[in-house]
N, C-alpha and C positions, 0 to 999 in steps of 0.2 A: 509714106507708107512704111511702117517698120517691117525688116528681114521676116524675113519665114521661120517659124519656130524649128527648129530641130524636130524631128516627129518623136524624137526618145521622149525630149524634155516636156512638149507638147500633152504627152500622153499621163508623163509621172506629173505635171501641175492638174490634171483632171482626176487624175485617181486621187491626188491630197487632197483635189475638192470635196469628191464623194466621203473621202475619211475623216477629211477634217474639220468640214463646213459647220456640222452640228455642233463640235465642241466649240468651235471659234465663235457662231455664232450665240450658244450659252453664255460662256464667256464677258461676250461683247453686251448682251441685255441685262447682267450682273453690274457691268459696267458703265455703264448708260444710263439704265433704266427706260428706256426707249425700245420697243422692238421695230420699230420702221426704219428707225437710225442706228441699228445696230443690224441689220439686215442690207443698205443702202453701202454704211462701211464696209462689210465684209466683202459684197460682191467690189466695192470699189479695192480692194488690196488685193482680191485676184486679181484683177485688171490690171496693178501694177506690176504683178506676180509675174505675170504676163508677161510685160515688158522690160522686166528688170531683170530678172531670171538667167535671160539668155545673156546676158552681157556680162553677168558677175557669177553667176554658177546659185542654184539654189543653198540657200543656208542650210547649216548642220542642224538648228531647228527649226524647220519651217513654221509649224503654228503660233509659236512665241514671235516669229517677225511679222504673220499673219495678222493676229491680235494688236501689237503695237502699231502696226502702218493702217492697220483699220480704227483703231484708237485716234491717230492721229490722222485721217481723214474727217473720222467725228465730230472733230472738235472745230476744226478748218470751217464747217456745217455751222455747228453752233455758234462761232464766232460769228456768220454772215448773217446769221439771224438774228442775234443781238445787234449789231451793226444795220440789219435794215430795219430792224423793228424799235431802234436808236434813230433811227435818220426822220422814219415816222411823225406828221404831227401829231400831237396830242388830241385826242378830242374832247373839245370844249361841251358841256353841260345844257347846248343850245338844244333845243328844238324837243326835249321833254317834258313840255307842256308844263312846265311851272312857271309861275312866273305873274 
């Protein structure tokens, strides 16, 4: 179970949420082109925000490290979906009644 947030730090990671969610989230559908997946990243880099925050201090720009750790959660996504939609058989042309 990780430490207890600080209540300070706690509180200023929920107000960047409220100020900064919409632009990160613009942002991230610009860069995507996905809104499920660019929604899915975003709340995944709070979550890191979260957890990372308290140990290293938040960044001098929070939404540029928001966007990029959501960026690269994205793609983490996308690789596993290429990878299992890779691992997939093929399907074969059977059973459409030609023949």
């Amino acid at each position: 179970m990780p430490p207890p947030l600080p209540e300070q730090l706690s509180s200023t990671i929920e107000t960047r949420y409220r100020s900064e969610s919409g632009r990160v989230l613009a942002t991230l559908v610009r860069l995507l082109g996905d809104l499920d997946l660019a929604e899915e990243s975003m709340h995944d880099a709070f979550a890191v925000a979260l957890d990372t925050w308290p140990k290293t201090g938040m960044p001098d720009k929070p939404r540029p490290w928001l966007i990029s750790t959501a960026r690269f959660k994205a793609i983490d996504v996308m690789r596993r979906r290429a990878r299992f939609d890779g691992a997939r058989p093929e399907r074969c042309g059977h059973g459409s009644g030609r023949g």
